[in-house]
Each structure stands twice: as structure tokens, then as C-alpha cells.
C-alpha positions, 0 to 999 in steps of 0.5 A: 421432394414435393411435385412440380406444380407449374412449369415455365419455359420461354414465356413472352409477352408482347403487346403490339411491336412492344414486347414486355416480357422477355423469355422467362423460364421457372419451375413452381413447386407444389406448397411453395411459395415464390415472390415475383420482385421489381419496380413497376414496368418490370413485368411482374404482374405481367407474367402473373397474369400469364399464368392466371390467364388473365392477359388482355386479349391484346397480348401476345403470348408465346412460350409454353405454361404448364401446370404439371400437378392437375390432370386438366386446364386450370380453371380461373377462379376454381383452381387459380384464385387471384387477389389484386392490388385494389380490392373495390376492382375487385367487389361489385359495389352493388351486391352484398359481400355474402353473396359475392363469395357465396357466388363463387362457390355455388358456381365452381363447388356446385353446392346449394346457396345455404350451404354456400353462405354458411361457408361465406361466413366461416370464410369471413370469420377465417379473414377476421371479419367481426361479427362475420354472420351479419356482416354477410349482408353488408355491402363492400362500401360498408368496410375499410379499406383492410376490410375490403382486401381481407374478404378479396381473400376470402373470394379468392380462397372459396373456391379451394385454389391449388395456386393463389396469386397476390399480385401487390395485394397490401400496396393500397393500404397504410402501413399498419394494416399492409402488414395484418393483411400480409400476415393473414395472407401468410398464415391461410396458405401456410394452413391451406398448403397453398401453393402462391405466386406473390407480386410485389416491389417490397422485398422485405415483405417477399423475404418474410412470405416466400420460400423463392424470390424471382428478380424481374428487370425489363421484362428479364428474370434476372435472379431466381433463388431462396430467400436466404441466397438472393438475400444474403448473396445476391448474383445481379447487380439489380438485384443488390440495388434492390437490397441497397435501398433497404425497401420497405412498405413506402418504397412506391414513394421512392424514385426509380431505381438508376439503369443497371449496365450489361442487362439488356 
């Protein structure tokens, strides 16, 4: 049985007297990989951010994280890597993308800068950007918008994460490229062992990425369970008005889903 990575208990998140997050409590194991569902508001990306340590300082927090597999306090960037929904937040416009993922590895794994942007190049090449060598040099304006999130991965990955979180990672891009970037997603952490967090309002994408998907609703985790279990018999009336409307990748485009009774 793998070991438990990240432990959960009574998570909250308040800002001011609104509290979005209501008590969550969850298990992570090491390897796997879990879908944090919902529509938008639902706290997905909030209790992503938790565990990231990325909540704005205004958030109040209580409840406890812990991540049971590290011997230390998980170190953002070096043992936690965060891809975002939108890649130009991500890339300094003004430097080249070379040195933007060299940077993080000089600063996290301590080596020297050529070693770095050799494994910049080969981190490009993985994310399969053509041409990955010269490419180093380029600036983030330079690529597409699949481009762009593509070497946001290849960021997030340089400094060898344990966990990697995607919270929305492919709900910029068109279609056709949300499902390359979400099948290169799919197989660096299957090569890599990765454990991964996965935010996202698609649960077609969550059923084909993830082991476990956790259903949020107002703030609540409604439904926790395997793919197979919340997909093929799931226990919470939101969680089959999900499934009801068949979402796929131009479910953003939908109107909200109608109020679910008896959940708050």
C-alpha cells in the first residue's frame, strides 16, 4: 500500500466574516493522483491554494495541512510545483524562457547555470517544444497560447516537485490543444510518479487524469471516491447534476448548474 503524502483535517478558509471553505478533511496518497471538481465559487482552487501555500495574506485559515511523506515544511517551487489557469501570469514577459526554468532550478537544485539550461532544454524537449535548444532563448510572447502552458509545466516540474497542483491548467486554451496539453500533463506524472492535485470544472478530463475525484460544492466536499465509484454511482445529488449535463471541454460556456436542497 503506498504511503499517505498529505493529510487533510478540517480545513477552512475565511476571508473577512465570508467563510469559503467549509471543513474539508481528505487523505492524499503518494503517486496518486486526485480531481478537485466543481463549478466556479466552489472552493476548488481555494483549497488548492492551501495546500500550495499560496492563499492571499488576507485569508484566514484553520484546520490543520500536513504532509506526512517529507521529513520538513514543503518548500513551494522545490517540493510543491504549481501550474495555473493562465500561462502569461505565469512567465515574465520580459526574460527568455531559458532562463525563467533555469532560474528555478539554480535556486532550488543549487547547480551551476550551464548545467541548468541544459536541463531547461531537455525540460523543453520533454514538454515538446520543437527546436527546444534554440527555442531556450525565446521570449514567452514568441509561442502560442499551448506553447506558453507547456513550458508553465516544465517550470513547475524543474525543480523535481513531489506534488504537482494544476488548478484549471487547459481551460484557456481551444479545444484541440486542452486535450494535448491534458495528455502531456497525464503522461510526465505517470513517468515521474508524481503525486498531483488536478482542479478542474470538467469531469470527463478528471475521469481520464485521476485515480480519486473529490466533489466540491459551496465550499463542502460533497463526494470523495474513485473514478469508477463517483462515475458509475455517485452518492450526492450534486454530484449527479454534474454528471447530468454531460460536461465536457466548453462546459464554462454553460449556465450554473440549479441549487442543490439539503446541502447546506
Amino acid at each position: 500500500m503506498s504511503e499517505v503524502f498529505l493529510v487533510v483535517e478540517d480545513l477552512t478558509v475565511r476571508y473577512g466574516a465570508q467563510q469559503v471553505l467549509q471543513p474539508v478533511s481528505f487523505e492524499l496518497k503518494q503517486g496518486e493522483r486526485l480531481a478537485l471538481i466543481g463549478e466556479s465559487g466552489s472552493g476548488k482552487t481555494t483549497l488548492a491554494m492551501a495546500i500550495a501555500g499560496l492563499l492571499p495574506a488576507n485569508a484566514k485559515t484553520a484546520g490543520t495541512i500536513r504532509f506526512s511523506a517529507l521529513a520538513h515544511e514543503p518548500r513551494a517551487g522545490r517540493d510543491i510545483g504549481v501550474v495555473f489557469q493562465d500561462p502569461d501570469g505565469s512567465l515574465d514577459p520580459m526574460m527568455r524562457v531559458g532562463d525563467q526554468i533555469a532560474e528555478v532550478i539554480v535556486k532550488h537544485l543549487k547547480t551551476s547555470w550551464a548545467e541548468a539550461r541544459q536541463r531547461a532544454a531537455e525540460l523543453m524537449q520533454q514538454v515538446q517544444i520543437a527546436d527546444s535548444q534554440q527555442r531556450l532563448r525565446s521570449y514567452p510572447h514568441e509561442f502560442s497560447g499551448g506553447q506558453k502552458q507547456r513550458i508553465a509545466i516544465a517550470a513547475a516540474l524543474a525543480a523535481e516537485p513531489q506534488l504537482l497542483i494544476a488548478d484549471e491548467p487547459t481551460s484557456a486554451l481551444d479545444t484541440v490543444v486542452q486535450n494535448h496539453v491534458a495528455q502531456l500533463l497525464d503522461g510526465l506524472v505517470r513517468a515521474q510518479g508524481l503525486t498531483m492535485l488536478f482542479v478542474t470544472h470538467d469531469i470527463a478530463l478528471a475521469s481520464q487524469l485521476a485515480d480519486r475525484i473529490a466533489v466540491l460544492y459551496r465550499g463542502r466536499l460533497v463526494e470523495l471516491g474513485t473514478v469508477e465509484q463517483v462515475i458509475t454511482a455517485p452518492q450526492h445529488d450534486y454530484t449527479k447534476a454534474l454528471l447530468a449535463t454531460h460536461i465536457g471541454l466548453d462546459w464554462e460556456k454553460q449556465p450554473h448548474l440549479p441549487e442543490i436542497d439539503g446541502v447546506l
